[in-house]
Z-matrix of the N, CA and C atoms (Angstrom, degrees):
N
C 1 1.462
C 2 1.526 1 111.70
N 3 1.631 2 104.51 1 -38.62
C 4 1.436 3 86.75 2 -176.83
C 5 1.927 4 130.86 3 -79.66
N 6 1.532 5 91.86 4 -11.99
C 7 1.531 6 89.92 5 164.43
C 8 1.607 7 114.07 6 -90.33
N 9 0.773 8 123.77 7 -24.49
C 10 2.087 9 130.48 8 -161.55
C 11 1.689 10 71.97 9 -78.06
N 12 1.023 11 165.94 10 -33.06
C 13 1.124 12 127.44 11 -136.14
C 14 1.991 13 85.31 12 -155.10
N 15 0.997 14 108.11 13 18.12
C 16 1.756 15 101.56 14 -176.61
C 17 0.919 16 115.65 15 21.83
N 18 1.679 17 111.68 16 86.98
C 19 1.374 18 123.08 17 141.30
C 20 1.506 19 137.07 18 -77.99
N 21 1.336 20 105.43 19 155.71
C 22 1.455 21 96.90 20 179.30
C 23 0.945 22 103.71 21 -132.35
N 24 1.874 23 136.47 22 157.42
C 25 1.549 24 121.16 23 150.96
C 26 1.051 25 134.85 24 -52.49
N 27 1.411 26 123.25 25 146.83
C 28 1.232 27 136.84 26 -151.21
C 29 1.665 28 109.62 27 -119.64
N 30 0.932 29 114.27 28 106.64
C 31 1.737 30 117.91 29 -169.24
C 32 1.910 31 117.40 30 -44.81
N 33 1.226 32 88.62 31 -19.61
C 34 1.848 33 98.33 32 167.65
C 35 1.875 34 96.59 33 -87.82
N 36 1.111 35 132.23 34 -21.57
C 37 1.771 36 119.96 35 -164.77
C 38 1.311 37 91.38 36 108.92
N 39 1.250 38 88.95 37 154.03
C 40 1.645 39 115.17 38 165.59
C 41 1.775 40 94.30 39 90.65
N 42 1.453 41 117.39 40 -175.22
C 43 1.444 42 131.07 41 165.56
C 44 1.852 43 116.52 42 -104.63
N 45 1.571 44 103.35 43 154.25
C 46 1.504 45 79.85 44 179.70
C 47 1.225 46 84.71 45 -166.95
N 48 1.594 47 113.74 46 142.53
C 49 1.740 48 130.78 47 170.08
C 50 1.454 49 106.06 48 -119.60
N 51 1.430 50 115.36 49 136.33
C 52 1.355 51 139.71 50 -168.47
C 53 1.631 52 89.93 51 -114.01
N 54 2.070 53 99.10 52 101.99
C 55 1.449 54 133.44 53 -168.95
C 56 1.769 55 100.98 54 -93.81
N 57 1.427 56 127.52 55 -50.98
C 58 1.114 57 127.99 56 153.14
C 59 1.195 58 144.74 57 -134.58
N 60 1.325 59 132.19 58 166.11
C 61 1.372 60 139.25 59 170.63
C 62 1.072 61 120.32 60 -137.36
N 63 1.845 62 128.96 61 113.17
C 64 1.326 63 118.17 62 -162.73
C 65 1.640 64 99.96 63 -85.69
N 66 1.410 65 89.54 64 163.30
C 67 1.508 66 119.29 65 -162.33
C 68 1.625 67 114.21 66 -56.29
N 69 1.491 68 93.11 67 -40.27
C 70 1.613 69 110.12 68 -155.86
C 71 1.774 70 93.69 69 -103.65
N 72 1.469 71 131.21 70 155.21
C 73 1.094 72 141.31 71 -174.33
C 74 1.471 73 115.22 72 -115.94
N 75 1.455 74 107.91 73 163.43
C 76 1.517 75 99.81 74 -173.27
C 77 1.861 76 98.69 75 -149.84
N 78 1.116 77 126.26 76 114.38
C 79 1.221 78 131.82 77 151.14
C 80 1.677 79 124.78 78 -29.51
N 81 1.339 80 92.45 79 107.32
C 82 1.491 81 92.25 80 -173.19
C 83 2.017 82 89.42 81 -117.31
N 84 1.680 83 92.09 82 159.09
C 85 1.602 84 73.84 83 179.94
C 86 1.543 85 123.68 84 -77.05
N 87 0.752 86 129.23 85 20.93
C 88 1.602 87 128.24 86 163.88
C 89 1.973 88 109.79 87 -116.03
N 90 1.479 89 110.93 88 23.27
C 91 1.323 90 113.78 89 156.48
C 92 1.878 91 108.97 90 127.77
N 93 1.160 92 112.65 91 -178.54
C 94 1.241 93 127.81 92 -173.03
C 95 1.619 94 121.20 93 -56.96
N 96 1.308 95 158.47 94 112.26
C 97 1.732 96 140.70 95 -152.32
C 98 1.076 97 64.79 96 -141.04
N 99 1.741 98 85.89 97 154.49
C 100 1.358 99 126.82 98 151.13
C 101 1.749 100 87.69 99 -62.15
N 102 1.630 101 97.95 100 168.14
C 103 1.388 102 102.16 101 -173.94
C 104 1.501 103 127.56 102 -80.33
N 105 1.611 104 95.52 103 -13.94
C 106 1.591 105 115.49 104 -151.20
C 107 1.899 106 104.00 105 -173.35
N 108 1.791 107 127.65 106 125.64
C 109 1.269 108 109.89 107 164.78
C 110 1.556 109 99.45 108 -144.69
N 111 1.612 110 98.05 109 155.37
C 112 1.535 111 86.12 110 -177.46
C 113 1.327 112 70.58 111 -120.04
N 114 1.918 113 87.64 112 -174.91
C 115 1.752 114 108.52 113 174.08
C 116 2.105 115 110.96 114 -160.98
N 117 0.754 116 114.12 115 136.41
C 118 1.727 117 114.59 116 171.16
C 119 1.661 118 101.48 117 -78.34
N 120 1.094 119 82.88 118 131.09
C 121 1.906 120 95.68 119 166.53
C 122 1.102 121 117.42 120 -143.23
N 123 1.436 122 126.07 121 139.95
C 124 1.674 123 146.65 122 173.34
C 125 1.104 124 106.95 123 -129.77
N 126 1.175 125 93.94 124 127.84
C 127 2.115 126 122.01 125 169.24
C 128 1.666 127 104.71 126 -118.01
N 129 0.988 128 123.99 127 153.29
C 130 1.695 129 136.99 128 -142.60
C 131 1.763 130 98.35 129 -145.48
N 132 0.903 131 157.87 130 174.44
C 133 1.187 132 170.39 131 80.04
C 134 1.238 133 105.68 132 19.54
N 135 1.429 134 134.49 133 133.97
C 136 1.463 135 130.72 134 176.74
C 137 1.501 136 112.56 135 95.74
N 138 1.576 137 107.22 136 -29.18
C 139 1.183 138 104.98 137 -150.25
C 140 1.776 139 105.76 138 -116.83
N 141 1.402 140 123.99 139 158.72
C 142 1.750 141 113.83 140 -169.57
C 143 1.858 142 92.05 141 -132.84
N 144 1.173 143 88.90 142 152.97
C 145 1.749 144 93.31 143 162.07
C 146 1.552 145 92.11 144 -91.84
N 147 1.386 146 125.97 145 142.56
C 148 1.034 147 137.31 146 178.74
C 149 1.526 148 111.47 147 -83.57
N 150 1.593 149 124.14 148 147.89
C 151 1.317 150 122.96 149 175.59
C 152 1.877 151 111.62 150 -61.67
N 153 1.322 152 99.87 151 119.15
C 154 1.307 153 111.36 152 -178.53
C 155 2.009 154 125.19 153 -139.12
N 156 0.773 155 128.34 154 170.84
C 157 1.856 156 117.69 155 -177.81
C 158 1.376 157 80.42 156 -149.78
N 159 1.406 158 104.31 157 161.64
C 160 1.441 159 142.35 158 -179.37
C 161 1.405 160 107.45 159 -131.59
N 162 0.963 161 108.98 160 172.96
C 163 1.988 162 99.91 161 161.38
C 164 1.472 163 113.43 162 -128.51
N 165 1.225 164 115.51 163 43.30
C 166 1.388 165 129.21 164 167.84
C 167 1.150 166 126.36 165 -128.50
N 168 1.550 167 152.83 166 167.91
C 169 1.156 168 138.83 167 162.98
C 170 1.213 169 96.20 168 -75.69
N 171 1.622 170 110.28 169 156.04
C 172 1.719 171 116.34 170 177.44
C 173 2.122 172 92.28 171 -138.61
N 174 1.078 173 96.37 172 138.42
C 175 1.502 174 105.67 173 171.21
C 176 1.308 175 113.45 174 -121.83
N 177 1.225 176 89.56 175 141.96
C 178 2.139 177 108.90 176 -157.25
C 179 1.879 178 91.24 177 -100.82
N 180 1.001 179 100.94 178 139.11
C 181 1.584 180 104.45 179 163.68
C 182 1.644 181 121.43 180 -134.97
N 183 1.352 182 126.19 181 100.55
C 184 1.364 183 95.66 182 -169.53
C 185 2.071 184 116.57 183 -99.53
N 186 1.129 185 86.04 184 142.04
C 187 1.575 186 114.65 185 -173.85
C 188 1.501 187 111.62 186 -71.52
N 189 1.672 188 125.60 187 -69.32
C 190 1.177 189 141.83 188 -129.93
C 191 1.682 190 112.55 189 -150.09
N 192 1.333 191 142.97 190 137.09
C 193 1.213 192 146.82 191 161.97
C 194 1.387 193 110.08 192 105.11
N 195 1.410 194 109.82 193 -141.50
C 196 1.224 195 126.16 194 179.53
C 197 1.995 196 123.49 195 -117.50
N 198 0.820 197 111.71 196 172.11
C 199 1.896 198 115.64 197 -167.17
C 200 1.734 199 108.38 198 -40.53
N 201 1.277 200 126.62 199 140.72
C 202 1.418 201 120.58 200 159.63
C 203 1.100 202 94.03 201 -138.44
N 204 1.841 203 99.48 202 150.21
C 205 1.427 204 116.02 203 -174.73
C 206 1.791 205 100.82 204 -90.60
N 207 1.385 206 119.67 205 140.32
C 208 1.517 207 123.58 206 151.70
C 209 1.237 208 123.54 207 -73.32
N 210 0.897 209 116.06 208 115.09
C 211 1.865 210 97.70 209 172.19
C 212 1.453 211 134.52 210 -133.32
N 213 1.516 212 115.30 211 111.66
C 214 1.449 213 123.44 212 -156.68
C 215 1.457 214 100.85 213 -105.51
N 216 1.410 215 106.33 214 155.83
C 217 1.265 216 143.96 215 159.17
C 218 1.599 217 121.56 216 -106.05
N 219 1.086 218 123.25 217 129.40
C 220 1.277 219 119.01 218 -177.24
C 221 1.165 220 129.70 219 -119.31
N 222 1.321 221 151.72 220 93.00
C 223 1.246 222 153.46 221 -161.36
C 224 1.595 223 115.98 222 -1.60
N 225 1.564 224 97.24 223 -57.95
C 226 1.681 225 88.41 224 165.46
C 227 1.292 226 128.24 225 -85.69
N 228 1.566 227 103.69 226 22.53
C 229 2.089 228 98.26 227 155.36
C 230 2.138 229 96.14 228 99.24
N 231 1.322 230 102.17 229 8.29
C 232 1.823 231 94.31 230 177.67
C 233 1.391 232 102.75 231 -101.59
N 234 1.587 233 104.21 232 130.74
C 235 1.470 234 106.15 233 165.80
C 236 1.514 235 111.76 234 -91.60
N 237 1.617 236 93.45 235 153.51
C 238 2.027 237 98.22 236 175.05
C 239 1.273 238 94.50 237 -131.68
N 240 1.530 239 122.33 238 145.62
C 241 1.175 240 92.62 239 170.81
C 242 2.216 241 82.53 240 -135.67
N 243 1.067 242 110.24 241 122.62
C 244 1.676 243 112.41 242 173.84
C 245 1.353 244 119.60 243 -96.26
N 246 0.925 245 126.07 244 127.19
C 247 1.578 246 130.92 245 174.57
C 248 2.158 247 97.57 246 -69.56
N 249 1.081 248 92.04 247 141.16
C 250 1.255 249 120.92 248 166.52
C 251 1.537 250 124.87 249 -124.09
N 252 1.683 251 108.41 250 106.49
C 253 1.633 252 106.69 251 -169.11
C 254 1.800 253 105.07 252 -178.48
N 255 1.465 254 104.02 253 -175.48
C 256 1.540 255 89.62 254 169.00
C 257 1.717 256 151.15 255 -105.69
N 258 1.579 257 71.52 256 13.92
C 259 1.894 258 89.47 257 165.24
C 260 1.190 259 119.67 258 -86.42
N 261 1.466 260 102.21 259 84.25
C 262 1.270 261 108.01 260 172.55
C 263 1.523 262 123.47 261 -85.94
N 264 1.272 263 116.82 262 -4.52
C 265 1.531 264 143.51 263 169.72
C 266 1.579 265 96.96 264 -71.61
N 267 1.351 266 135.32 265 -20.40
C 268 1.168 267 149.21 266 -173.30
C 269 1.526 268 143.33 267 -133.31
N 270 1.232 269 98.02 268 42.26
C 271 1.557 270 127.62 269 -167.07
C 272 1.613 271 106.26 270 55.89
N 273 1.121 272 125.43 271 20.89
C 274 1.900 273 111.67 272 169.90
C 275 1.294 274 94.00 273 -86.20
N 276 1.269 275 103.95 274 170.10
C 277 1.505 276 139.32 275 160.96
C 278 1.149 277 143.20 276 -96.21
N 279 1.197 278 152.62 277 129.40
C 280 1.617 279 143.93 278 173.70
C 281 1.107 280 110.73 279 -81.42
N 282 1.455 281 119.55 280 -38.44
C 283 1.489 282 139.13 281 179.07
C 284 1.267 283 126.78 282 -124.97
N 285 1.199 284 99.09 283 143.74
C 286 1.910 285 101.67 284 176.61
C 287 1.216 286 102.52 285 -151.92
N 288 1.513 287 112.63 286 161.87
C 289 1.486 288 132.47 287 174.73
C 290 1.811 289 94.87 288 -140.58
N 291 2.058 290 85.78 289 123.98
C 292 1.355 291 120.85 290 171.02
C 293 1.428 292 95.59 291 -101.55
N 294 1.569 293 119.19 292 131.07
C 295 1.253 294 103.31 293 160.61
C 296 1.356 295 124.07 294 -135.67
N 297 1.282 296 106.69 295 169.41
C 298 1.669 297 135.90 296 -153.15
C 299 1.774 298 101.32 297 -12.75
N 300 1.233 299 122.53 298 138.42
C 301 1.381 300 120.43 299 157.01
C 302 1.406 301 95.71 300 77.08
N 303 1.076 302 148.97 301 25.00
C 304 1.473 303 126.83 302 179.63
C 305 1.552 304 105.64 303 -117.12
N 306 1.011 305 124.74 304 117.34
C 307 1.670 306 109.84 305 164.81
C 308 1.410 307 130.14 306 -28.15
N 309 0.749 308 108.18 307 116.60
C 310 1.945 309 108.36 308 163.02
C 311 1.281 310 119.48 309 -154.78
N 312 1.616 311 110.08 310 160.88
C 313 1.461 312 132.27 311 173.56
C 314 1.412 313 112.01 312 -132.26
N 315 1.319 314 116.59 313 -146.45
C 316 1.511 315 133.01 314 -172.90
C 317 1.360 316 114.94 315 173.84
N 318 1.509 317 113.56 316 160.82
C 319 1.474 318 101.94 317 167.94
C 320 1.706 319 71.37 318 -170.10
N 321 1.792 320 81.96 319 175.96
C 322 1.848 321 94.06 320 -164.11
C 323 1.749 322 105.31 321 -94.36
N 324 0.636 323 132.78 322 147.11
C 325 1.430 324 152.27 323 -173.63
C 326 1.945 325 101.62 324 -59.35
N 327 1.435 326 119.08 325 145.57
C 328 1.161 327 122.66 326 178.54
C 329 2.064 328 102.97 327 -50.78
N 330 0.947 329 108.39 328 174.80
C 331 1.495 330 115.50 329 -162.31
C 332 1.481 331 131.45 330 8.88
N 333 1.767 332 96.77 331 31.61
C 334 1.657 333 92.92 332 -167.21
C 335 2.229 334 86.84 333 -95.88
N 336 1.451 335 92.16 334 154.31
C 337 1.634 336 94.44 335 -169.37
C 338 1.646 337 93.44 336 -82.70
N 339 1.193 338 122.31 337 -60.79
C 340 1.616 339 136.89 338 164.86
C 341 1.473 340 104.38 339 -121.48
N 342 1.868 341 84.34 340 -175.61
C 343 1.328 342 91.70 341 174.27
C 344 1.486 343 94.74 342 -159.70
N 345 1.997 344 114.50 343 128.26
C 346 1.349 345 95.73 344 -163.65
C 347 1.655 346 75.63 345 -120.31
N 348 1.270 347 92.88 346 148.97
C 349 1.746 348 106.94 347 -179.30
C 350 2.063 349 106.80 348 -146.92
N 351 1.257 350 109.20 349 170.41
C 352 1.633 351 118.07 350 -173.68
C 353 1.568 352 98.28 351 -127.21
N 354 1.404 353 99.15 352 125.41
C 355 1.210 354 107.34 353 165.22
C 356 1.660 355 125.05 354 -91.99
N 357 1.451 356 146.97 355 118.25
C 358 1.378 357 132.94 356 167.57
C 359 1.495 358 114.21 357 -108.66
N 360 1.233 359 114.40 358 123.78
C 361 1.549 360 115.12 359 166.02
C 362 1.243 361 125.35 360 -108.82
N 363 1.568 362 137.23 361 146.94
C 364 1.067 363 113.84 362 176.55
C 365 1.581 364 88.60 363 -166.04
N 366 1.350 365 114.54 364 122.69
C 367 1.647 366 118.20 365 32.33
C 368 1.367 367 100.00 366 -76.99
N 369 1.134 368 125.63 367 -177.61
C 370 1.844 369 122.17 368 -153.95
C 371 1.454 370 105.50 369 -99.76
N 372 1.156 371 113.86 370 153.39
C 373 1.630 372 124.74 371 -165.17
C 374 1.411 373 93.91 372 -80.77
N 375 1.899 374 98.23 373 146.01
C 376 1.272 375 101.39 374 167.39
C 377 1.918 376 90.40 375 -162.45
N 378 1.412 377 80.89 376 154.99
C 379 2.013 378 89.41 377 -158.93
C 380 1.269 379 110.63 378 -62.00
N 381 1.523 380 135.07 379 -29.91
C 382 1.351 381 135.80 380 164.90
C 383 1.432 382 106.55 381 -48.42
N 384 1.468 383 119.67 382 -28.60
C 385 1.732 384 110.89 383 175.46
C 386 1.968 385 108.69 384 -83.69
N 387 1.295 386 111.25 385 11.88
C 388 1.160 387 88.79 386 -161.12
C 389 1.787 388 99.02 387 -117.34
N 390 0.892 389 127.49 388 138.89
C 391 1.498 390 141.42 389 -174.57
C 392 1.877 391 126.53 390 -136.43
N 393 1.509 392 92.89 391 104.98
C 394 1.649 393 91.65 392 -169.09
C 395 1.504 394 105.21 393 -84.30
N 396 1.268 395 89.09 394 151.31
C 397 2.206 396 99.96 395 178.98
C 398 0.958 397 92.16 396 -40.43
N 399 1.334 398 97.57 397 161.72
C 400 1.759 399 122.22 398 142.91
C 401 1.566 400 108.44 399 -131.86
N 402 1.685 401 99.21 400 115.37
C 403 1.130 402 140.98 401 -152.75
C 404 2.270 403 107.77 402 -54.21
N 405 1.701 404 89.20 403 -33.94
C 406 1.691 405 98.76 404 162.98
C 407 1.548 406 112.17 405 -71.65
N 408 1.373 407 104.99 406 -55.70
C 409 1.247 408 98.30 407 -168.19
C 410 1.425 409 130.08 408 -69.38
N 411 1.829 410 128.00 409 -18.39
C 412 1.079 411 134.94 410 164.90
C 413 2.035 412 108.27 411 -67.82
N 414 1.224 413 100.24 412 -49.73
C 415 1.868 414 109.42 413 166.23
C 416 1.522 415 102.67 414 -39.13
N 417 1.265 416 132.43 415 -57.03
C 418 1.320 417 132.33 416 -172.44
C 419 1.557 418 120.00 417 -58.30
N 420 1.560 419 101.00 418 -55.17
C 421 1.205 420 120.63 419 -164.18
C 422 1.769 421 106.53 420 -71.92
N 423 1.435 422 92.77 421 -35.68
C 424 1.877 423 113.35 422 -171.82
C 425 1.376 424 113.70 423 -101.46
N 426 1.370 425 133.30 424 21.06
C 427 1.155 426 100.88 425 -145.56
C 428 1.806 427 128.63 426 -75.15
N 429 1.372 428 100.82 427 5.20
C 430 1.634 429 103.77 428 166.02
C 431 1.272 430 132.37 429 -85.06
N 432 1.603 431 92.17 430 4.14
C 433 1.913 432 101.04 431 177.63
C 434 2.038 433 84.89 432 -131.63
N 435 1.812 434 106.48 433 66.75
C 436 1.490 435 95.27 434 -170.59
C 437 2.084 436 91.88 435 -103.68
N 438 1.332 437 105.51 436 -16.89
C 439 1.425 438 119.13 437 161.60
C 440 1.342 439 124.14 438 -52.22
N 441 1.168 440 108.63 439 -40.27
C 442 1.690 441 110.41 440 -172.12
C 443 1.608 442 97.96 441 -93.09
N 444 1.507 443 110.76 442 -35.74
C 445 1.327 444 103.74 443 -179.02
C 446 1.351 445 126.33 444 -72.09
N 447 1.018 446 107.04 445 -27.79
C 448 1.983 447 123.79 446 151.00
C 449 1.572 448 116.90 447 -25.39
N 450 1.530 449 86.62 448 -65.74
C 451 1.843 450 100.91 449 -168.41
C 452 1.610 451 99.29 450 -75.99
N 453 0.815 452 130.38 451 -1.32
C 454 1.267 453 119.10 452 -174.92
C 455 1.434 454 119.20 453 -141.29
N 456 1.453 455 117.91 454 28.70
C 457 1.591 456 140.46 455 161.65
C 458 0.853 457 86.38 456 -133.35
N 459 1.732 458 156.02 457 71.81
C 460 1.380 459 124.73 458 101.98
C 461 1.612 460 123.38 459 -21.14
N 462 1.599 461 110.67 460 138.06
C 463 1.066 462 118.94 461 -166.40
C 464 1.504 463 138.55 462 -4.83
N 465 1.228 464 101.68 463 67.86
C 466 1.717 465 130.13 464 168.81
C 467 1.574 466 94.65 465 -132.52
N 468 1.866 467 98.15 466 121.83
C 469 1.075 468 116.40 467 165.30
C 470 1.732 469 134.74 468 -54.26
């Protein structure tokens, strides 16, 4: 997957290719977006999406592999954490909506080999919107979700 489809690493973990960007732009209040972007992403065993926020909604779709967990933080201190996969006969999901400003990560589910999923944001992602934890300061702020925030700040201070 990661060559057929050029992946690259992804500064949160995992691999990820940026599939589109719409043409036309849209004023969001913190500045000018593309209108719309998707992206392919794979997470592997070993490996976590790191706790991160955007300031957009982003919708997860998964495509390929086995279960991955979502896992949010929410300004007022609630964790969610949703499986993403194809038992949907079994509380997974195909789809989800993370939204704007909320912390989140991922990691792949016990015996899942990967997990290939699509990200869309819109107004459209762009890396000046994007901000990874810092692994003290969520511990401080959270400290009853200081477990999840562990597993998912690998080395971020």
């Amino acid at each position: 997957l990661v060559s057929k489809f050029s992946l690259q690493p992804h500064p949160e973990g995992g691999f990820y290719a940026e599939t589109y960007r719409g043409e036309s732009n849209v004023e969001a209040s913190y500045g000018t977006r593309s209108s719309s972007t998707a992206i392919y992403f794979l997470i592997t065993p070993g490996s976590v999406s790191r706790l991160h926020r955007i300031r957009a909604d982003e919708v997860w779709h998964f495509y390929l592999g086995g279960p991955m967990t979502v896992v949010e933080i929410s300004e007022e201190g609630v964790l969610t954490e949703t499986i993403l996969g194809p038992n949907v006969l079994e509380n997974e999901v195909v789809q989800y909506t993370v939204k704007a400003n909320t912390w989140f990560g991922s990691f792949p589910n016990d015996g899942t080999e990967f997990s290939f999923v699509g990200c869309t944001v819109a107004p459209g992602f762009d890396f000046q919107d994007f901000e990874l934890a810092s692994r003290s300061k969520l511990v401080e702020r959270f400290p009853n979700h200081a477990e999840a925030i562990h597993r998912l700040t690998v080395g971020l201070p």
